[in-house]
C-alpha positions as CSV (number, residue, x, y, z in Angstrom):
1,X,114.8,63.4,98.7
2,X,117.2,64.9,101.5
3,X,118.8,61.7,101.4
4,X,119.7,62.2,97.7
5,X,120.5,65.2,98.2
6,X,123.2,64.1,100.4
7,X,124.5,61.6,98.2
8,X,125.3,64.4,95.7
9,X,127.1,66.5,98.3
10,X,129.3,63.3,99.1
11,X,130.2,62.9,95.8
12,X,130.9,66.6,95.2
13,X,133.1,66.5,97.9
14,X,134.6,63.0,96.5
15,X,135.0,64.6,93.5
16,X,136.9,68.3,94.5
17,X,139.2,66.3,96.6
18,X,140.3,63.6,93.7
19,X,140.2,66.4,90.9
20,X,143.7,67.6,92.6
21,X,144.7,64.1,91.0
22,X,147.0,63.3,94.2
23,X,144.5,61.1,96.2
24,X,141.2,59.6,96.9
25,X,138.3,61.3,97.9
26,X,136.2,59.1,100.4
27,X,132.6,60.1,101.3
28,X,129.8,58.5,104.0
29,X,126.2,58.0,103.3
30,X,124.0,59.9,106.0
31,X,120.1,59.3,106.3
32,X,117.3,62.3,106.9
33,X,117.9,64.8,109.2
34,X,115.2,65.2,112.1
35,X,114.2,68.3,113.9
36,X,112.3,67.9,116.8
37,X,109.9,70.5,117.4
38,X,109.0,71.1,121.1
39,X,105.9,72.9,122.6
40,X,106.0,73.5,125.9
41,X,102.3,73.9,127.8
42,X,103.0,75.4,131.2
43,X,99.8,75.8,133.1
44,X,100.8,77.5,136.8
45,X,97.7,78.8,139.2
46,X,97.9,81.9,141.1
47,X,95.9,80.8,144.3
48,X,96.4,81.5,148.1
49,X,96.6,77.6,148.2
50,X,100.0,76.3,146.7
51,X,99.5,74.0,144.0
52,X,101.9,71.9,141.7
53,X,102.7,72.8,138.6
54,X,102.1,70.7,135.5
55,X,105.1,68.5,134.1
56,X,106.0,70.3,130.4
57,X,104.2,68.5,127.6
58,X,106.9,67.5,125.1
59,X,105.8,66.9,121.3
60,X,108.8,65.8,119.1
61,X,107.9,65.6,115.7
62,X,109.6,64.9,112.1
63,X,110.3,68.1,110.1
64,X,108.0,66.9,107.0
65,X,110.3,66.3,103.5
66,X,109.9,69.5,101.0
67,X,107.5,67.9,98.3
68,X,109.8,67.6,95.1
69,X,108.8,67.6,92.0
70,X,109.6,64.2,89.6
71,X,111.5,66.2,87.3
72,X,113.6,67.8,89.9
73,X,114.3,64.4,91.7
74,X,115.6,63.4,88.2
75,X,117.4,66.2,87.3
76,X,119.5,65.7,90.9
77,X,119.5,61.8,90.5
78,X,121.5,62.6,87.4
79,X,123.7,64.7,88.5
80,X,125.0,62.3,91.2
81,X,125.0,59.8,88.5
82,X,127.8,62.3,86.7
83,X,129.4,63.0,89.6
84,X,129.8,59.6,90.6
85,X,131.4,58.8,87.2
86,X,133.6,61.6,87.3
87,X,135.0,60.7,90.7
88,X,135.3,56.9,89.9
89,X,137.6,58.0,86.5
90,X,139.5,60.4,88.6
91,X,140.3,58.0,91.5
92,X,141.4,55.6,88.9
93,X,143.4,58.0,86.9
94,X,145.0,59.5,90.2
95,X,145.8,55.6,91.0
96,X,147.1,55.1,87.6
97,X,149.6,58.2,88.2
98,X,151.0,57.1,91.6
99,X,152.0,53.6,90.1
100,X,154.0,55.5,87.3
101,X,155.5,57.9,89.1
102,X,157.1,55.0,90.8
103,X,157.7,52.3,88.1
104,X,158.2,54.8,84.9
105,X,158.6,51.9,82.7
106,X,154.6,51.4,83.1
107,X,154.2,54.0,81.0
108,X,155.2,52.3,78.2
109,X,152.9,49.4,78.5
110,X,149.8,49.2,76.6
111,X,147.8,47.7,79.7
112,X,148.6,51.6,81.8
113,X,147.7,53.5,78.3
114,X,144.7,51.3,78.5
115,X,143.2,52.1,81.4
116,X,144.4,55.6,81.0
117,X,142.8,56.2,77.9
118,X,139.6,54.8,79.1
119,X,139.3,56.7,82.5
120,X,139.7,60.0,80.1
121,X,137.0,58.4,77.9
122,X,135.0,57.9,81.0
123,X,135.2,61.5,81.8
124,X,134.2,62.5,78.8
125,X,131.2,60.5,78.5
126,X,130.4,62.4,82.1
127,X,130.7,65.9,80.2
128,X,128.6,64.5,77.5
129,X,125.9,63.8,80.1
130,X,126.2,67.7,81.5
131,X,125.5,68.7,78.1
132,X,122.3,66.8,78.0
133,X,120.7,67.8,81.3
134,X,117.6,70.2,81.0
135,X,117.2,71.8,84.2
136,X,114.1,72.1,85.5
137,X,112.7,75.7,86.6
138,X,114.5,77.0,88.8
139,X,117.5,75.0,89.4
140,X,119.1,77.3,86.4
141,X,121.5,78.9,88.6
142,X,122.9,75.5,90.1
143,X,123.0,74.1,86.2
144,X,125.2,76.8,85.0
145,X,127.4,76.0,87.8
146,X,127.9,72.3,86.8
147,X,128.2,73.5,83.1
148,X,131.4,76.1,84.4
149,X,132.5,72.5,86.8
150,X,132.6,70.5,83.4
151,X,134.9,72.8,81.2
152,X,137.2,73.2,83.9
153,X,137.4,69.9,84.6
154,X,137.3,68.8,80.4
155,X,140.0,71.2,80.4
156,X,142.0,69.8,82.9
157,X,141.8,66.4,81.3
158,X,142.7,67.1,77.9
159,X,146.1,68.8,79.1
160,X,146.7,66.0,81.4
161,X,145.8,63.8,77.9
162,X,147.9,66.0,75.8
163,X,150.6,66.8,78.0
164,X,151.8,62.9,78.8
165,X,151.1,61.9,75.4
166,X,153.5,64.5,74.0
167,X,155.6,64.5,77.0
168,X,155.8,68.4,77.2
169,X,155.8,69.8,81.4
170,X,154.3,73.1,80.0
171,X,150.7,71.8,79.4
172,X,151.1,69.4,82.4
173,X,152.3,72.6,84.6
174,X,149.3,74.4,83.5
175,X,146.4,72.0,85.0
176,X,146.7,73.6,88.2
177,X,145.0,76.5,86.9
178,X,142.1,74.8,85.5
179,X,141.9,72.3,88.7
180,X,141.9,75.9,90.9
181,X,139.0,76.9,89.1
182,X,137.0,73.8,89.7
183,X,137.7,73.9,93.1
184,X,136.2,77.5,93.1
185,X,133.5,76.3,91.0
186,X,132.5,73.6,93.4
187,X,132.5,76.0,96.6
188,X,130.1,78.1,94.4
189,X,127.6,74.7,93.6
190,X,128.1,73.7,97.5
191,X,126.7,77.6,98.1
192,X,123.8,77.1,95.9
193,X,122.7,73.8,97.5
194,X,122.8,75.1,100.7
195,X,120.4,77.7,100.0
196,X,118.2,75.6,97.9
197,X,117.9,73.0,100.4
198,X,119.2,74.4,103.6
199,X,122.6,74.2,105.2
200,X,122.1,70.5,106.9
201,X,122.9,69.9,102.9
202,X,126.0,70.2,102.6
203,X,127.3,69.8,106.9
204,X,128.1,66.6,106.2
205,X,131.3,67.5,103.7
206,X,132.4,70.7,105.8
């Protein structure tokens, strides 16, 4: 479980960095965490004779996984599912961005407005997903987090959509706003999984 819980951190972070739509996010798989435990039996003798005293017993053992229920493990395996789609469309669409800010005359070829329009689809098939999730008990707080992640980042979208489409620098000028307000939004989820499962969560993005 701490191992999916990781993933979803990575792609978190993946996805905060590529939602600024200037570059790609890039994340590295880490496995469990261990925490060795150590007891230390130190047995010394007060006698008129010296004697040695015993080596230190070390015991390192495995911090046991947290048992998870199957509906939690689902709930989180789909929300690395989502935010694994939305950073794949944003990479693309960040990609898609650089070319025409160098050749301008891709804009006005059906293959770019192609693969635009279906990166935006993709996203909003991701927001769809959001607004299917039932969170299991408990995990309410970190839902309403994602749900405040998905209309700033929907929002951010559409007037990236709108804005090209209609060529007006207003509604393009104003994403910054909305991506701002993810970023915040994200900080706030990275909070919450740190003290649901501990700060070795999230380490591995900070």
């Amino acid at each position: 479980m701490r191992k999916a819980v990781h993933r979803f951190v990575i792609y978190l972070f993946v996805f905060l960095q590529v939602s600024m739509l200037l570059g790609c996010g890039s994340g590295q798989k880490y496995g469990p965490m261990i925490t060795p435990t150590l007891t230390l039996t130190l047995s010394p003798t007060s006698t008129l004779t010296p004697t040695s005293t015993p080596t230190p017993e070390i015991i390192a053992t495995n911090t046991p996984e947290p048992t998870i229920s199957a509906e939690k493990q689902e709930y989180i395996s789909n929300m690395i599912s989502i935010f694994e789609t939305w950073g794949d469309a944003l990479r693309e669409l960040s990609k898609l961005l650089e070319d025409v800010s160098g050749d301008a005359n891709l804009f006005f070829e059906e293959e770019w407005n192609e693969k635009f329009t279906k990166m935006l689809n993709k996203i909003e098939d991701a927001n769809q997903m959001v607004d299917e999730l039932n969170p299991p008990e408990g995990y309410e707080e970190g839902h309403a987090i994602l749900l405040d992640i998905k209309e700033s980042a929907a929002k951010s979208v559409e007037l990236l959509g709108v804005g090209i489409d209609e060529f007006n620098p207003d509604k393009l000028g104003q994403i910054n706003g909305y991506i701002d307000q993810t970023n915040h939004d994200v900080a706030r989820l990275k909070d919450w999984i740190e003290d649901e499962f501990g700060s070795e969560a999230v380490e591995s993005v900070d």
